[in-house]
C-alpha positions in Angstrom: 0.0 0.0 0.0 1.3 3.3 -1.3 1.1 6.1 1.5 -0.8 8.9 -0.2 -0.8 11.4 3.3 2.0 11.1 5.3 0.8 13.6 8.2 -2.8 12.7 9.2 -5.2 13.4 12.0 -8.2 11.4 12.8 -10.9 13.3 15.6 -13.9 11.9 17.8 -15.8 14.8 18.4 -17.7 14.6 21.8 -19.6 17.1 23.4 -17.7 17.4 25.8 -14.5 16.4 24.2 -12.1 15.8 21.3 -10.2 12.5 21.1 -7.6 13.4 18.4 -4.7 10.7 16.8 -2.2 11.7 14.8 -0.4 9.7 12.2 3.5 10.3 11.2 6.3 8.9 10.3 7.6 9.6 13.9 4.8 7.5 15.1 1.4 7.5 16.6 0.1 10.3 19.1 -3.3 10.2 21.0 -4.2 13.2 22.9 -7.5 14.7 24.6 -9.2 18.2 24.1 -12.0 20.1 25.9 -14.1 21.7 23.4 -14.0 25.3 24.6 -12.4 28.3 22.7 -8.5 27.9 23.9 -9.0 24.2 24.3 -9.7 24.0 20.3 -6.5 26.9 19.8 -4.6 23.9 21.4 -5.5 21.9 19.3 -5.2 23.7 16.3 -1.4 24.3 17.7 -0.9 20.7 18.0 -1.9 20.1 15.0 0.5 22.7 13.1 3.4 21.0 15.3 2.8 17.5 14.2 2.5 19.3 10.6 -1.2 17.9 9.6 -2.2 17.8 6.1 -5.2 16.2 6.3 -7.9 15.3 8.6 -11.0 12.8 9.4 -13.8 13.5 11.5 -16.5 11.6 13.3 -19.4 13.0 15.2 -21.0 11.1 17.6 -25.0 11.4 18.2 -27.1 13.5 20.3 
């Protein structure tokens, strides 16, 4: 299998919470958000430091 994205994010969005993985070739990285204003700037900053391309989101239900 050819890698087409080499720096990829997949996110659970919660209500309450964001479960976000990224996918490099340094490895895998799980981490946690909140899904207030900063907490979503942190992510957004983690993101730019793992150097995301590309990302895949899933929403949960009511």
């Amino acid at each position: 299998m050819d890698v087409v994205y080499s720096h990829v994010c997949g996110l659970d969005v919660h209500k309450k919470n964001i479960v976000a993985c990224t996918i490099t070739p340094e490895g895998k990285e799980i981490r946690t958000f909140g899904t207030m204003t900063d907490d979503l700037l942190m992510l957004m900053d983690w993101l730019r430091a793992k150097r995301c391309t590309h990302a895949a989101m899933e929403s949960t239900g009511p």
